[in-house]
N, C-alpha and C positions, 0 to 999 in steps of 0.2 A: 313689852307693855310699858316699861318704865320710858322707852322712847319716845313714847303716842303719847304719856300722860308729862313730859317734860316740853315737849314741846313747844305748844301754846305759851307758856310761863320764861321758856330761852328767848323765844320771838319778843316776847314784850322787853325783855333786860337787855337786850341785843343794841350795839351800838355805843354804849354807856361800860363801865367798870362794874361787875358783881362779882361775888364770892360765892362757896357753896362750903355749906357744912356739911359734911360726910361723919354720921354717927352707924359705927359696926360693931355688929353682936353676933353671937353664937360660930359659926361655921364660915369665917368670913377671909378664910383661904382663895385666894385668885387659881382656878385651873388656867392651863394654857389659852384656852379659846376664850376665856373671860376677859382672861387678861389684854388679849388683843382687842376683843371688842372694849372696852373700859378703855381702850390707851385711845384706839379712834376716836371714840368720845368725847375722852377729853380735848385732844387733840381743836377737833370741830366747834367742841363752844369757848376754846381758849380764843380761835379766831371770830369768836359772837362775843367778845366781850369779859369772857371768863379772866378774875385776876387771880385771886387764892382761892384756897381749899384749906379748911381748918376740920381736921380730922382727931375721931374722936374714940377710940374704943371703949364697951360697953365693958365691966369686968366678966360675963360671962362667955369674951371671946377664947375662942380654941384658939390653943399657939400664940398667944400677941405677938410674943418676939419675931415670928416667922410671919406673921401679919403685919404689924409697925412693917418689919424690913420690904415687905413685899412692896406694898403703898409709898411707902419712899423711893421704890427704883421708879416706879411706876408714875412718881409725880416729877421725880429727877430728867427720866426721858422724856415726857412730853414737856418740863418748861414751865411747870405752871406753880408757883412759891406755893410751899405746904407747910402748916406745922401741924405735930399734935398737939392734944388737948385733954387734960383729963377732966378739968371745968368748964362745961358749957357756955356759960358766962363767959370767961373769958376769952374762948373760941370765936364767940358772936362778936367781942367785943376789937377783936385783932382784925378779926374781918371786916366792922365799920373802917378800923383806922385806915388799915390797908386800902378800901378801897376809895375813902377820902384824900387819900395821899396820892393816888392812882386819875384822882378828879382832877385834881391840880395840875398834874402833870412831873 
């Protein structure tokens, strides 16, 4: 579902530098076959344009530490600059610079 409904929205940022904020709650453990689809993913809109990912977990995730680490290997192997975030704000706001600076060249 989340493929069908991002689509239309990758298409149009495609070409140009964007960021994506990634905010996770509850149950937000990578299985195996997650994890591979999520790395394709990524992977595919890193070559449409994708620069960062400001990642953000919700305090009622299960396991952060085992979460944080999983999302760090996971942004490590595809290549794509990540930080976390525990303020929103300032998440969005890494993400402008970042991709301003990505503008330029």
């Amino acid at each position: 579902a989340y493929r069908e409904e991002a689509a239309p929205l990758i298409s149009q940022l495609a070409g140009a530098p964007w960021g994506t904020l990634l905010v996770l709650y509850g149950e937000a453990v990578l299985g195996p076959d997650t994890r591979a689809s999520l790395c394709r993913s990524i992977r595919e809109t890193r070559s449409l344009g994708r620069t960062v990912t400001a990642i953000h977990l919700e305090a009622d995730v299960v396991a952060p530490e085992v979460v944080r680490a999983s999302f760090d290997d996971l942004y490590e192997e595809t290549g794509v600059p990540h930080r976390f975030f525990d303020d929103l704000e300032e998440a969005r706001a890494w993400i402008d610079a970042e991709i301003e600076r990505a503008s330029r060249g």
